[in-house]
N, C-alpha and C positions, 0 to 999 in steps of 0.2 A: 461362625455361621449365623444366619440372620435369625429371627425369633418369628417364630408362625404368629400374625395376627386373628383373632377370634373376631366376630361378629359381634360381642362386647365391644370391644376395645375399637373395633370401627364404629361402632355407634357412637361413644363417646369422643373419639376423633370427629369425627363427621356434623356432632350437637358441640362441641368447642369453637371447631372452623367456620363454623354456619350460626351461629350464636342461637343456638337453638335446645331445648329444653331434650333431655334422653328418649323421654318418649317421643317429643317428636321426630329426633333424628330417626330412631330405629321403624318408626310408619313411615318414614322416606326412605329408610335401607329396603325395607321388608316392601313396599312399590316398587321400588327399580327392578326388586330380583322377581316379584309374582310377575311384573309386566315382561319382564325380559323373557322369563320363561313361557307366560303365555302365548308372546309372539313368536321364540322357537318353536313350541307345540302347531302354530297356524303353519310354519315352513316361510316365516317369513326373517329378514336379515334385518338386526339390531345393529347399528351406529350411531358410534359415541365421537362424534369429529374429535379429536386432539388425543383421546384414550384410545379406540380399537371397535373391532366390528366380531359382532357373535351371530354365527350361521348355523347351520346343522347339516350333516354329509351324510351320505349314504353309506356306510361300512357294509361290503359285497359277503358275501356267504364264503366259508374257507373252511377248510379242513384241518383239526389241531390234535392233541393229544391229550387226554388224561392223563395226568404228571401222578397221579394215584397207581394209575391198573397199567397205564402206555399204551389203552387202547386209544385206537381212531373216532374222533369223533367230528359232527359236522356243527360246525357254530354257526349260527343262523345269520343271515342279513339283517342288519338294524341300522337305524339314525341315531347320529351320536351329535352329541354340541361340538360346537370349535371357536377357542379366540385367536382372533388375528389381532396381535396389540399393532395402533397406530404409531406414525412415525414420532409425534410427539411424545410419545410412551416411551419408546423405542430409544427416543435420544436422552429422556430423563433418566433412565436406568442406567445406561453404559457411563 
């Protein structure tokens, strides 16, 4: 099974690959994600030609269950993130 990367170890990937010192790799990590997130928050669609596109959907109002009591309960409608990885993505993984 593969090994979860941490946001360390991307940092220092990222300040290796980019010949770039740790702190500045990680004020380039820590930009892409407040920017990405930011522009989620506006409702707007982030693309990354060659890596993947991040949106945010509407998840509708549904009715579930307490896994505690098994009573009924109503989980509210919310906007949730979503990655769509590109085809490039797509064909470096398989």
């Amino acid at each position: 099974m593969a090994d979860n990367i941490t946001k360390a170890q991307l940092v220092a990937a990222v300040a290796q690959k980019a010949d770039l010192s740790k702190k500045d790799a990680e004020a380039a990590v820590d930009a892409l994600v407040d920017t990405v997130t930011a522009e989620l928050q506006r409702g707007n669609k982030v693309t990354i030609t060659g890596f993947g596109a991040f949106k945010t959907s509407t998840r509708a109002a549904r009715q579930g269950r307490n896994p505690k009591t098994g009573e009924t309960i109503t989980i509210p409608a919310m906007t949730v993130p979503k990655f769509t990885a590109g085809k490039a993505l797509k064909d470096a993984v398989r």
